[in-house]
Structures are given as C-alpha cells and as structure tokens.
C-alpha positions as CSV (number, residue, x, y, z in Angstrom):
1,X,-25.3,11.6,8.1
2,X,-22.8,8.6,7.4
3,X,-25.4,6.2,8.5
4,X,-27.7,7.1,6.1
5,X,-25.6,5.0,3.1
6,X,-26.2,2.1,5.2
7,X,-28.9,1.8,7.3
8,X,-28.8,-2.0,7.8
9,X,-25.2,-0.9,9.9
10,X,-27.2,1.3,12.7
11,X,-31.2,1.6,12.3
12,X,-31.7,-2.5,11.7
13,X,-29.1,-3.1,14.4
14,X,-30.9,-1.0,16.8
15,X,-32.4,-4.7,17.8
16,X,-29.4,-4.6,20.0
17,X,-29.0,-1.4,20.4
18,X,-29.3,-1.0,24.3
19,X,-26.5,-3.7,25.0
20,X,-24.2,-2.8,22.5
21,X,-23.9,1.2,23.2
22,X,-22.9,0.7,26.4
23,X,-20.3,-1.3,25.2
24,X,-19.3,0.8,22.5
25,X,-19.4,3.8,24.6
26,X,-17.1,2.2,27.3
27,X,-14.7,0.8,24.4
28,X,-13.9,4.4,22.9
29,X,-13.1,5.8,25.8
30,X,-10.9,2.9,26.8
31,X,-8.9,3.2,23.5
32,X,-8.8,7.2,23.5
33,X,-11.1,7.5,20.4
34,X,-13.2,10.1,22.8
35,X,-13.0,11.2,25.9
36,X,-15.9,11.2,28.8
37,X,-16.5,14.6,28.2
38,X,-17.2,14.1,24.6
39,X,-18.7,10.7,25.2
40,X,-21.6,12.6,27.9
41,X,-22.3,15.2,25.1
42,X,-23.1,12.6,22.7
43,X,-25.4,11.1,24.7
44,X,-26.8,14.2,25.3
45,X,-27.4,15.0,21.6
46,X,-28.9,11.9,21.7
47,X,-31.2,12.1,24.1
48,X,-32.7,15.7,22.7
49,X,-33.1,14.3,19.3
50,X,-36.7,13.2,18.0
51,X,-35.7,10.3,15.7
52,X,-34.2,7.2,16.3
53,X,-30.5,7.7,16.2
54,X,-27.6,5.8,18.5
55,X,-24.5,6.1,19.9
56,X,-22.8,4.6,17.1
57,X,-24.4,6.9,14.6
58,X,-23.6,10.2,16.0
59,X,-20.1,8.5,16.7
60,X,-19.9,8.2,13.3
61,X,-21.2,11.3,12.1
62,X,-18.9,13.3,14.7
63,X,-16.6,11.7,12.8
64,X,-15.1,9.7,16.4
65,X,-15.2,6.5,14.7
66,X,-14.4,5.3,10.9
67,X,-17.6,3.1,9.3
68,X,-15.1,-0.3,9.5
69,X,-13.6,0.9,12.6
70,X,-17.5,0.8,14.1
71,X,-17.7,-3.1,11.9
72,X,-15.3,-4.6,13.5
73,X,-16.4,-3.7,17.1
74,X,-20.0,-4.7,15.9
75,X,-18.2,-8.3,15.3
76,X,-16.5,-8.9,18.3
77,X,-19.7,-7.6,20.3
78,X,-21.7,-10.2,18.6
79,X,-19.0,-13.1,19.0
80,X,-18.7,-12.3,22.4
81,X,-22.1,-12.2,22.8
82,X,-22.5,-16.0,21.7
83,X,-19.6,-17.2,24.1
84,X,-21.3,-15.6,27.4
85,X,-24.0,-18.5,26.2
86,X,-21.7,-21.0,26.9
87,X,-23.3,-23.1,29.6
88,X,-21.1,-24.0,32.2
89,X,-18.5,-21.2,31.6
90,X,-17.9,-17.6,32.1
91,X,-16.5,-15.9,29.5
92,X,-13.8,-12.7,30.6
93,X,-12.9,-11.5,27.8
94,X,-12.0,-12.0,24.0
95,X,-8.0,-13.0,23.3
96,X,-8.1,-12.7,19.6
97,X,-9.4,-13.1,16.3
98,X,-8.6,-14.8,13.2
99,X,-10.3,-15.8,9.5
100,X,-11.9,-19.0,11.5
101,X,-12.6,-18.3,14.8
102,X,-12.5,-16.0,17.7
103,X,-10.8,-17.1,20.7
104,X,-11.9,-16.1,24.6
105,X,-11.0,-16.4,27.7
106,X,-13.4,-17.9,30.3
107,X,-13.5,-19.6,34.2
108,X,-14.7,-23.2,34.0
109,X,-17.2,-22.9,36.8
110,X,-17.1,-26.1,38.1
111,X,-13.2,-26.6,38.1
112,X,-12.7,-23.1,38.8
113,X,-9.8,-22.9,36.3
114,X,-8.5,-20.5,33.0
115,X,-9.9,-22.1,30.1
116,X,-9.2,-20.6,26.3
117,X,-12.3,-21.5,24.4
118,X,-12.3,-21.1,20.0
119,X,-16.0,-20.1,19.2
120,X,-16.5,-20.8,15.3
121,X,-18.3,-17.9,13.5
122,X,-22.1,-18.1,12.8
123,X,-21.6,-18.1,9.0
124,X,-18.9,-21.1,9.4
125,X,-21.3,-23.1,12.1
126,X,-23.9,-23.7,9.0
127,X,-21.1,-24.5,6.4
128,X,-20.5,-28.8,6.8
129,X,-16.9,-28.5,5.4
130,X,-15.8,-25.3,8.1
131,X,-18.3,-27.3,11.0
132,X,-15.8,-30.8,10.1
133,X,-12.4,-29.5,10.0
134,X,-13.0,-27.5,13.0
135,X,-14.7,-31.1,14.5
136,X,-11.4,-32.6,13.5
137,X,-9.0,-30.2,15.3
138,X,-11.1,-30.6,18.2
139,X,-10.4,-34.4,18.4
140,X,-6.9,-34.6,17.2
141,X,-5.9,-32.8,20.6
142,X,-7.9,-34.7,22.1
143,X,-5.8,-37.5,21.5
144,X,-2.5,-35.6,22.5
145,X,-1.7,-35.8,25.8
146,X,2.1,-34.0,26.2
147,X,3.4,-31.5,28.3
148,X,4.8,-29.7,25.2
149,X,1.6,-29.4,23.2
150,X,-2.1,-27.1,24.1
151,X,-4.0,-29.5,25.9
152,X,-8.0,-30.1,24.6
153,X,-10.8,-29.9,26.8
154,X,-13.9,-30.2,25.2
155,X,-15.7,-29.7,21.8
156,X,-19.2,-29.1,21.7
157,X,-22.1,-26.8,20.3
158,X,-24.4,-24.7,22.1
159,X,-27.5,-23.4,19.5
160,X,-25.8,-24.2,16.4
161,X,-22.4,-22.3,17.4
162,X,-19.7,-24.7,17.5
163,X,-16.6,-24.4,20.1
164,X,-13.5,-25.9,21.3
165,X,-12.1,-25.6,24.6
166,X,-8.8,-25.6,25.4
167,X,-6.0,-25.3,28.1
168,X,-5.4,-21.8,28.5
169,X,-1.3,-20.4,27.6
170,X,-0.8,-17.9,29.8
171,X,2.2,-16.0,28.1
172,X,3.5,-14.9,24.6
173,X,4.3,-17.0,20.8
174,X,7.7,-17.5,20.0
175,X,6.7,-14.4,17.4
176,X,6.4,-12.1,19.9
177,X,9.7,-13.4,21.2
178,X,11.6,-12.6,17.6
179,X,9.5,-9.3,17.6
180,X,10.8,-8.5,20.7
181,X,14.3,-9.2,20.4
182,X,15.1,-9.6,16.7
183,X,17.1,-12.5,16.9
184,X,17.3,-15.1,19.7
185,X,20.1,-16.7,21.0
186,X,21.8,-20.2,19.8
187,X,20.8,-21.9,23.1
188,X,17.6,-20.5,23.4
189,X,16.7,-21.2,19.8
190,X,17.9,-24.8,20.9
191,X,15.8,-25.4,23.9
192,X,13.0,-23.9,22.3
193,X,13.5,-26.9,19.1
194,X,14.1,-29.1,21.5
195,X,10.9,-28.9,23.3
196,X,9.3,-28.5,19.8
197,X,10.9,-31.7,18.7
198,X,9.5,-33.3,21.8
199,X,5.7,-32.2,21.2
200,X,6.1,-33.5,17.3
201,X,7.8,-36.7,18.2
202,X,4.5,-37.7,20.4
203,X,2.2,-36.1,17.3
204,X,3.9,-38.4,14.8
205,X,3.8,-41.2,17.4
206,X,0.2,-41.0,17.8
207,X,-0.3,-40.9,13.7
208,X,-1.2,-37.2,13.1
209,X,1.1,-34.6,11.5
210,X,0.1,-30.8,12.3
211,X,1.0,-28.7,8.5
212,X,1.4,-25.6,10.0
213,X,4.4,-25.5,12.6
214,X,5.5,-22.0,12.8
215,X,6.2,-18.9,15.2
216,X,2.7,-17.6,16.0
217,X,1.5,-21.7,16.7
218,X,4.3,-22.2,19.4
219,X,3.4,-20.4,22.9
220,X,6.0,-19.5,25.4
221,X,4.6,-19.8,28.7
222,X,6.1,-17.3,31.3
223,X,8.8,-20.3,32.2
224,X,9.4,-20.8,29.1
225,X,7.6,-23.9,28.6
226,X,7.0,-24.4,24.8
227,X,3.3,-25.0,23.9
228,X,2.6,-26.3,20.3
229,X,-0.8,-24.9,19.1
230,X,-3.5,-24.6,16.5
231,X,-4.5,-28.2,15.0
232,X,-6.6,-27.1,12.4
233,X,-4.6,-28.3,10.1
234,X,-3.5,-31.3,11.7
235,X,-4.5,-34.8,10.1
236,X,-4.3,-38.3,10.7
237,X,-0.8,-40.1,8.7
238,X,-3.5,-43.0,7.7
239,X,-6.1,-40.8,6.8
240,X,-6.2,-41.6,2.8
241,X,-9.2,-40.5,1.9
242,X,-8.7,-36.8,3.4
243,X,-5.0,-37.3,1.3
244,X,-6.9,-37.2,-1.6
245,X,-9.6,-34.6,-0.8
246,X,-7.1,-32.2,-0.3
247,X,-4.4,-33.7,-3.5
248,X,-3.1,-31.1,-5.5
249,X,-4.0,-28.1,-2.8
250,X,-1.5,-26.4,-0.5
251,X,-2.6,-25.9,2.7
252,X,0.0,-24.5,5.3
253,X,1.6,-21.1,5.7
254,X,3.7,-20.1,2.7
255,X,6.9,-18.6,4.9
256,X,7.0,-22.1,7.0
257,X,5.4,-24.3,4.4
258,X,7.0,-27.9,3.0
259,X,7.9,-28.1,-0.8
260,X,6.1,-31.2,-0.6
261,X,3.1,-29.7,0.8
262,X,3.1,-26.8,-2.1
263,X,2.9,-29.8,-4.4
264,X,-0.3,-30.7,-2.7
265,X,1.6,-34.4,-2.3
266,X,-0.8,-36.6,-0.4
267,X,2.3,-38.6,0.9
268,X,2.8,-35.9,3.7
269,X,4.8,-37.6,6.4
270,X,6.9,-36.1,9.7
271,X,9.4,-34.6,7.3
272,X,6.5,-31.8,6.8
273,X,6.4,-30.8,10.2
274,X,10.5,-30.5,10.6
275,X,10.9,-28.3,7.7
276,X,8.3,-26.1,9.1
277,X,9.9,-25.8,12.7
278,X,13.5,-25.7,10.8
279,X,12.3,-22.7,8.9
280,X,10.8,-20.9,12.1
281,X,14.4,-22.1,13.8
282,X,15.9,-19.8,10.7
283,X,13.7,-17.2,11.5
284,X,14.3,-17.2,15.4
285,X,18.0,-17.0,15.0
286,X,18.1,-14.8,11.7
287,X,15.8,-12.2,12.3
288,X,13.8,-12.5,8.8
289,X,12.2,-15.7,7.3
290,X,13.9,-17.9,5.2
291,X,12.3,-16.7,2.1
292,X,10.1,-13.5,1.3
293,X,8.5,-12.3,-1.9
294,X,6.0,-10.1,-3.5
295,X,3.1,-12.5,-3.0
296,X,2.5,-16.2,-1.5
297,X,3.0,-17.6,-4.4
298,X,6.5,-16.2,-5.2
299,X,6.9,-17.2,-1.8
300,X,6.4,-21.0,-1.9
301,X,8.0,-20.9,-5.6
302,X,11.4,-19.8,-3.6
303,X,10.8,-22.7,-1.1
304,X,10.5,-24.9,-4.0
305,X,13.3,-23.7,-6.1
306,X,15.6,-21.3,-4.3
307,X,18.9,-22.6,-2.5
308,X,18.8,-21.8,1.3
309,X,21.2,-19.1,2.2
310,X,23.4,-20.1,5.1
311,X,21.7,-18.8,8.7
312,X,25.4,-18.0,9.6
313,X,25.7,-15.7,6.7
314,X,22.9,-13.7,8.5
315,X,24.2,-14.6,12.1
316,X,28.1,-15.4,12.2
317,X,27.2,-16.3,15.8
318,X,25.8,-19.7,15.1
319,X,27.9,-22.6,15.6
320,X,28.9,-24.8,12.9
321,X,27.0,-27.9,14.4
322,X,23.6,-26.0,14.6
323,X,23.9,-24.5,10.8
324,X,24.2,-28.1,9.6
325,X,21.0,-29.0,11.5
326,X,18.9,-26.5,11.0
327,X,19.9,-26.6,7.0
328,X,19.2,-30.6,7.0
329,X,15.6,-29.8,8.5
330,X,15.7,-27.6,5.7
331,X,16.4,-29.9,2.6
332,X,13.6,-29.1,-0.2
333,X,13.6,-33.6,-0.6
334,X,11.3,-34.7,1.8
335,X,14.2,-37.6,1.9
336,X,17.3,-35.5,2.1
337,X,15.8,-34.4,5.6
338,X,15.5,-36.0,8.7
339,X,12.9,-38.4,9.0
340,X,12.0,-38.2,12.1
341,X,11.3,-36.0,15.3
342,X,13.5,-38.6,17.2
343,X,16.6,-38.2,14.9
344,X,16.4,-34.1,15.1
345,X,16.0,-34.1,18.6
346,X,19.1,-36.0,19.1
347,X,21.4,-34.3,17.1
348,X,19.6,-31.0,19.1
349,X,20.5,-32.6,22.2
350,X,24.3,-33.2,21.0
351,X,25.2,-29.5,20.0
352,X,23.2,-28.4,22.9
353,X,26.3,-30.3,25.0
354,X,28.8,-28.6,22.4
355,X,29.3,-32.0,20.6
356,X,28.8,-32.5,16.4
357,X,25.6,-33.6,15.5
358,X,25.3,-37.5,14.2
359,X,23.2,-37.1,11.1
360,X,23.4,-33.3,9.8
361,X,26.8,-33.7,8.1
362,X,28.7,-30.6,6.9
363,X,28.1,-30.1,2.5
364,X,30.8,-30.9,0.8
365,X,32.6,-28.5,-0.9
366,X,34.2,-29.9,-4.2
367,X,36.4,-26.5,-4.6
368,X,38.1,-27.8,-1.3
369,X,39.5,-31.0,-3.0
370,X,40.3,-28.9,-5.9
371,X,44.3,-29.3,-7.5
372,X,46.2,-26.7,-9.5
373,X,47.2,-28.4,-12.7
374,X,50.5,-26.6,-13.7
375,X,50.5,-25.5,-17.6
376,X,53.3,-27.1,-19.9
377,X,56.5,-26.1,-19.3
378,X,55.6,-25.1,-16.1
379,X,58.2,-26.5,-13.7
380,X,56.0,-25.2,-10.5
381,X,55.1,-28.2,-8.5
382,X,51.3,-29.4,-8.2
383,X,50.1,-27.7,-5.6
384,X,46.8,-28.9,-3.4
385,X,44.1,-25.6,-2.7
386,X,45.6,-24.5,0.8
387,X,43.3,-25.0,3.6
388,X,43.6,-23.7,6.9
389,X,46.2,-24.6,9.3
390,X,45.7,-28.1,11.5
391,X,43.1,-29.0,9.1
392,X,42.8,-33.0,8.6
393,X,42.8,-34.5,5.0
394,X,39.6,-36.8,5.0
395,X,39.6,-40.5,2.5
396,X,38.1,-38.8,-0.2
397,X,40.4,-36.1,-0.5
398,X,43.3,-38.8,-0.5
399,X,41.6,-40.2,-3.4
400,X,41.0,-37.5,-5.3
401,X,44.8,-36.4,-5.4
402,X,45.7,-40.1,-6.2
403,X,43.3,-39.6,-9.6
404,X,44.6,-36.4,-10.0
405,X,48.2,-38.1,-10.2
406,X,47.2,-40.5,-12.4
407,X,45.6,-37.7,-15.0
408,X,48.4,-35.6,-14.5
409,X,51.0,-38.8,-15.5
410,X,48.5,-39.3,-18.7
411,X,49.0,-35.7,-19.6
412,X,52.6,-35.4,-19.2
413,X,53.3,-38.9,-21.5
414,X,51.3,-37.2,-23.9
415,X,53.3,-33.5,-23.5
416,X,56.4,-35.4,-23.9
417,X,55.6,-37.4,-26.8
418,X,54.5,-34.4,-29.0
C-alpha cells in the first residue's frame, strides 16, 4: 500500500482521524475526485478490514488521491482547525493560502459582520523574526484609516497561534481583472491609479511605505472601490534601524519591484511604492509585465538595466499624456520619478479630464532637432528633418538651428579657402 512508505502521513495521524475523514470524504466528492458511489464502497472496505486503515489510505491506495494531493488537504484541515479556536469568531471557510499565512473567512459574533482573519502557521508562530514582521503588519494598518486601503481590526494570539484580522474585500484583485480581460481600458486603468494614488498618498503621510504594490495586493470590490492590501512588507520611513537590518537585501516582488529596492538601499522613500503601482499600471493596460525573464534574478537585473519599452508600442490605444506618466512612475532613478503620491495623482487627475499632465513631460528626441548638412559642392539648401504638419517649433529647436548656422558658416569659410 502507498501508505506504507510513510506511515507518519496516515497511521500517526489517525490521532485525528475521525474529524478529518469526514472532511476528506466530503472534499473529494465536492471536487469530483470520487463519486458517492465510490466514496460508500470505500468506507465499506474500510469497515470489513481487521487493521487500522482510513479513508485517506485506501484513497490513496485506490489510487483517488496523489500522496501531495492528500498533504495539502491535511494542511488546510489543520489550519482551519486552529482558526475555529478563535474565541469570539466563527470561522466559514478558508479564502486562501500563501508561504506565510492562511487567510479565512469568519462572522464577528458580537458585531455580526464579514471579517477576513490571516492565521500565521504553527511553525512561523514559534520563529521571533516570522512572529515580529507579522506583529508589524498588524500595526501598520492599524494606523491607516482610508477608504482606499484594507482596514485592520485586531491582532492577537490565541495558544501560541498568532492572527490578524482584517476588513473583509468582498470581490476580486485587479489580477483577476487583467486575467479576465487581458488589457483594461485607459480610463479604467486611470481610476483604478487614481484611487491607488489616494491610498499611498495617506501611507506616505502617516510615515510608512508598503514595498510591494502590485496586482494581486489591490482588491476591486464589486463597485469597483480599490482596496490596497497585504502590509507585510510595509515599514515605517523613520524606522533606521530596520533600514539597516534588511541593507543589502531585496525584498519586494521582482515583476513590480524598485531598482532601488534590488539594491537593498535603506534610503527607500515614496518613489518605491510609485514605480511599483506604475509597473502594475503597465501591466493593466499592456497585458504582460513590464519585464520577464528566465528567473527572478534576470528579472530585477532588467528592472535595473533594461530601457522600458513604450506601453503604446504594446497598446497604440493609450493616449500620449498617460504614456508620459506611467513612463515617469517608471524611471529606474529614484529622482527622475515623481516624488510623491500627491504629484502622480494630479497629473492622473489632468489626463483623466483630457488635459497634459504638469510634471511627466514628453523625452526628447534629439533626432527631431536634427539638420541635413549638405556635402561640398552641394548647392541643395539646408534642410531641417520634416516633422509633421501644424507642428510648433519649441526654444530649443530655434537654438539649435541658429548653432547649426553658425557651424555651417565655419565650414563653408574653410571650403572656400582651400
């Protein structure tokens, strides 16, 4: 039998055994692994066998379920298992999962509303450095108070499990939106930013950048209401001496991350947070990220060293005025970029009402003030690089044809004295 190789999985977990069969034999069925048919033979095996096997053993050796398969169910059972032990709430059911927490679902019994609580692991709960940061996400919400960011709750422990709770997003990540659709819209990329900007302008304001703006850490409530999420990154703009715990690491998400944040620079300001939401704005209104590669670290080396290509060249849709935001948020110097939430959201605000925006400025293009110098003997006038019709002719395009004279007068006298 399968379970033979490893007994710990199904003999030694038969401490639980009567809880979590009923469980699993409900889940397979529910997810079409077996049917109830097959599901009442089983336990019928079971139940004319002398030793001590389970459900999940015969379901294994039946081959219904895959060893990891039967794991990861194992997890959540447990994990779900320590929420209902919550006191005060009542846990419905589990939301999701990731490398530091599970997150559920529960009723606040004496409110009698949707909470969202984040139960850290067991093996995290005993581990100081996973027990503080998660601690420290816990509080920084606490200290937010916007309509445009998850609202905290709580943050407790229960018998050495530590959780989180949080307002509860009823709806979908601006992921799921690009999933859906493949690219968004101009203006609904732009009210999306624009609510973004909103939540990071109060972060800043309050002295704590978040690290890790992107997609999946936006929610999309069913009105559309943007929802900034996940502080476990977040840290305080003072906070020196975390600055230098964390020097020379790079903590973020390598498709969103800051080239100043791949550095591991512990100068991390606002800037941080705007490149991260301009590169989810390029993947919103592009359809793929702004940079991929074979690994994270070829990744973040193109963030630090690759020029951006144009979002219009992916979408010739986009306006002028929103390319030459989105590529300022975008700038690999921290200082080349704006410097704050305040200054994005108002150039947002202005191509959202179809005017220019008042700090992204278009790149000059030095082929555009170029001049065709004629050869000698040429009699063919000097001719100006044509430009499209109407176009103006700005100061410093004046003054470059005026130097251009005045080289061209230099080159003739020397032509004609030959």
């Amino acid at each position: 039998m399968p379970s033979q190789s490893n007994p710990e999985v199904s003999r030694s977990g038969s401490s639980s055994t009567g809880g979590f069969d009923t469980m699993l034999g409900r889940h397979v069925v529910k997810i079409g692994l077996v049917t109830e048919d097959e599901l009442e033979q089983c336990r019928s095996l079971i139940d004319e066998a002398s030793n001590d096997d389970t459900l999940a053993d015969l379901l294994l050796e039946q081959n219904f379920l895959t060893q990891r398969q039967l794991d990861r169910i194992r997890r959540d059972f447990e994990a779900s298992r320590s929420g209902k032990s919550i006191p005060g709430y009542q846990i419905l059911k589990k939301l999701g999962s990731g490398a530091m927490a599970t997150v559920f679902l529960a009723k606040q019994k004496s409110l009698q509303r949707l909470v969202a609580i984040k139960l850290l692991p067991k093996r995290f709960s005993e581990d100081p450095n996973y027990v503080s940061r998660f601690l420290s996400e816990g509080q920084a919400a606490a200290k937010l108070n916007h309509p445009n960011i998850v609202q905290a709750y709580d943050v407790n422990n229960h018998n050495g499990r530590h959780y989180f709770v949080m307002e509860y997003v009823e709806g979908n990540t601006v992921y799921d939106r690009i999933q859906e659709v493949k690219r968004l819209d101009e203006q609904e990329a732009i009210d999306i930013l624009i609510q973004s900007s909103k939540a990071l302008q109060h972060a800043h304001n309050q002295g704590f950048i978040h690290r890790d703006i992107k997609p999946k850490n936006l929610m999309l409530t069913e009105k559309g209401q943007v929802k900034v999420a996940d502080l476990g990154l977040a840290r305080g703009l003072d906070d020196a001496e975390a600055a230098k715990k964390e020097a020379g690491r790079a903590y973020g998400t390598p498709y969103y991350i800051s080239p100043e944040q791949i550095r591991g620079r512990i100068d991390i300001g606002p800037s941080a947070d705007i490149y991260g939401l301009g590169a989810t704005a390029y993947h919103m209104v592009t359809g793929h990220v702004p940079f991929t590669g074979k690994n994270p670290n070829e990744v973040m080396q193109r963030h630090l060293r690759t020029p951006l290509t144009p979002p219009d060249q992916a979408n010739p849709n986009l306006s002028a005025g929103f390319c030459q935001v989105l590529e300022m948020m975008m700038e690999k110097d921290a200082t080349d970029r704006y410097q704050s939430a305040g200054d994005l959201l108002e150039d947002l605000e202005l191509i959202a009402q179809g005017h220019p925006p008042h700090f992204a400025r278009p790149k000059l293009d030095l082929a555009d003030l170029a001049v065709q110098i004629p050869a000698p003997g040429d009699d063919a006038p000097l001719r100006q690089k044509s430009k499209p019709a109407g176009a103006g002719v700005s100061p410093l395009a004046i003054g470059s044809m005026v130097l251009n004279g005045l080289l061209l007068i230099v080159l003739l006298a020397v032509i004609l004295t030959r």
